[in-house]
C-alpha positions as CSV (number, residue, x, y, z in Angstrom):
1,X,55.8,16.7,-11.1
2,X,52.4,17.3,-10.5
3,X,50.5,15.6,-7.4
4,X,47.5,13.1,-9.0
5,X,43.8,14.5,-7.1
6,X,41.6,12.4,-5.4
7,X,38.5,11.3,-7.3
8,X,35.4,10.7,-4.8
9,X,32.1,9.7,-5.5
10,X,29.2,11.5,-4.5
11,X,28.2,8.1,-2.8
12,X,31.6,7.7,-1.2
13,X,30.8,11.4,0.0
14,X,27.4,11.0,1.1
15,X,28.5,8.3,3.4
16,X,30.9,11.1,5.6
17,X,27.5,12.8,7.1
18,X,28.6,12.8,11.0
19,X,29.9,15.3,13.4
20,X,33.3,13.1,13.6
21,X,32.8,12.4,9.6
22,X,32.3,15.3,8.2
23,X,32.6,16.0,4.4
24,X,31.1,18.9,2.7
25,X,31.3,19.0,-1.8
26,X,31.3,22.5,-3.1
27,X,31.7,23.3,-6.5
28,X,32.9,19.9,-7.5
29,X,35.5,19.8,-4.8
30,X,35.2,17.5,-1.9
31,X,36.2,18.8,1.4
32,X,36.8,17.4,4.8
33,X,36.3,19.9,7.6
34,X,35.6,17.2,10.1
35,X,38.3,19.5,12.2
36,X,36.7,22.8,11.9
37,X,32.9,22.0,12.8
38,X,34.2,24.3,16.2
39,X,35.9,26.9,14.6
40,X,33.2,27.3,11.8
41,X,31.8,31.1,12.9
42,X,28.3,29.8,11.5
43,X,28.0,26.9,14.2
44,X,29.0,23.1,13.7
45,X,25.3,22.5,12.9
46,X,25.5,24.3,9.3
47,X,28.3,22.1,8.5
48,X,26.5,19.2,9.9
49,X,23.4,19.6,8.1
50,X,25.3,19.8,4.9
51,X,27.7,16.9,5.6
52,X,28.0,14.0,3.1
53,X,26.2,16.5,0.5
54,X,26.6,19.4,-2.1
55,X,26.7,22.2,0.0
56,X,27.6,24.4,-3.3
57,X,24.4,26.8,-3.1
58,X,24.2,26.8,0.4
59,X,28.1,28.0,0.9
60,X,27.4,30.9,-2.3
61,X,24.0,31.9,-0.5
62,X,26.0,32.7,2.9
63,X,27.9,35.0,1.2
64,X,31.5,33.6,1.8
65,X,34.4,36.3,2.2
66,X,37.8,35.7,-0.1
67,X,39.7,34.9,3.5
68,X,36.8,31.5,4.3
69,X,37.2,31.0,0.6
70,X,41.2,30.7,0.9
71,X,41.0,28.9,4.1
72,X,38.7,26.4,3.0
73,X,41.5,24.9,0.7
74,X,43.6,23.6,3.9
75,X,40.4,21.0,3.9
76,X,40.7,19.9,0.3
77,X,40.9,16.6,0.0
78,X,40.2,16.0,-3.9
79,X,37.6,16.2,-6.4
80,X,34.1,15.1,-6.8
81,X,33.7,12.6,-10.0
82,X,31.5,13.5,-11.9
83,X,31.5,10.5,-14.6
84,X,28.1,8.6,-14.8
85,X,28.3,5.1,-13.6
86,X,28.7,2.4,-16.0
87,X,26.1,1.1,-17.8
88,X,25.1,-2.6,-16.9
89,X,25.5,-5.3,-19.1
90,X,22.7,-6.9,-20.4
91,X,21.8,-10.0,-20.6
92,X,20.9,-11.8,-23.8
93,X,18.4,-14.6,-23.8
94,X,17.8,-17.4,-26.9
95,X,14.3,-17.2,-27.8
96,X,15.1,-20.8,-29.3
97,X,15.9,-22.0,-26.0
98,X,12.6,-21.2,-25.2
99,X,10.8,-22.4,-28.2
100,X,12.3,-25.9,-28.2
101,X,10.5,-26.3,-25.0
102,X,7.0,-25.1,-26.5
103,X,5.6,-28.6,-27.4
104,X,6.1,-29.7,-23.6
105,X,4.6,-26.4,-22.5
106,X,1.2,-27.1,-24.6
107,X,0.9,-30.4,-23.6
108,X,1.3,-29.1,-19.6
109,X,-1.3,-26.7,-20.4
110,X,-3.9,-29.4,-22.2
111,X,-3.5,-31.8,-19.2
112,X,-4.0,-28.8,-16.8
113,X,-7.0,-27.6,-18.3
114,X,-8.5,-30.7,-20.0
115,X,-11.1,-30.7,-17.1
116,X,-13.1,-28.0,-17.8
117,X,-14.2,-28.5,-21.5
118,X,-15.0,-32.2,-20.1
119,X,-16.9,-31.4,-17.7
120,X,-18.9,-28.7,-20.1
121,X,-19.3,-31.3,-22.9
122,X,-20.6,-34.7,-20.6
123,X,-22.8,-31.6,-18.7
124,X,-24.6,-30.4,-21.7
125,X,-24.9,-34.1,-22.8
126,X,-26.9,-35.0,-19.8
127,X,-29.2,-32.3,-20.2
128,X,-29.4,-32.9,-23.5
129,X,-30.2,-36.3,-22.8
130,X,-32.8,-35.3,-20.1
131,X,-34.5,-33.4,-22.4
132,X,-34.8,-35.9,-25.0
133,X,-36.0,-38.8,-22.8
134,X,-39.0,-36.2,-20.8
135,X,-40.6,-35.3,-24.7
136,X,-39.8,-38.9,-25.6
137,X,-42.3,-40.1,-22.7
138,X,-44.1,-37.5,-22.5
């Protein structure tokens, strides 16, 4: 029977980014070579600086024998997902609910802003009446 492979997320990877936590992810396979960072013939700080990411260019550009490519499989420890996350669900608003309100919303608004108009109207009365009662006596 087959053995069932480990599905990571790069987010579950990203968070193993420590010299005592050390995951690599190379060409879709997630790796944990926590162990070799002082066997590793390049230094523990090339490991290191790719830890928790994909390291999949870097590890091609160092030109990689067969024998690191074979040994790298002792630190396999499953397979990076690559399924996008689930779209959230939306939610869905009534417009009526809204709408039912909109009488009480207007008359807020007329009672907020009742004072300026007023104020403009009794304003240009008084002038008006000004006016009026200087050419009236005048």
């Amino acid at each position: 029977m087959p053995t069932l492979t480990k599905l990571y997320t790069m987010e579950e990877a990203s968070q193993h980014n420590t010299g005592g936590d050390c995951w690599v992810v190379i060409d879709g396979k997630v790796y944990d070579v926590s162990s070799y960072l002082d066997e590793h013939p390049g230094g523990d700080d090339v490991l290191i600086r790719a830890a928790g990411k994909d390291a999949t260019e870097e590890f091609e550009d160092a030109g990689h024998s067969k024998s690191a490519r074979e040994q790298m499989e002792q630190f396999f420890i499953g397979e990076l997902d690559e399924m996008p996350p689930p779209i959230p669900q939306m939610e869905i608003i009534s417009k009526k609910k809204e709408s039912d309100n909109l009488p009480q919303k207007v008359l807020n608004l007329s009672k907020q802003y009742w004072a300026v108009p007023t104020v403009a109207a009794v304003g240009l009365s008084v002038a008006i009446g000004l006016i009026y009662m200087k050419k009236k006596h005048a």
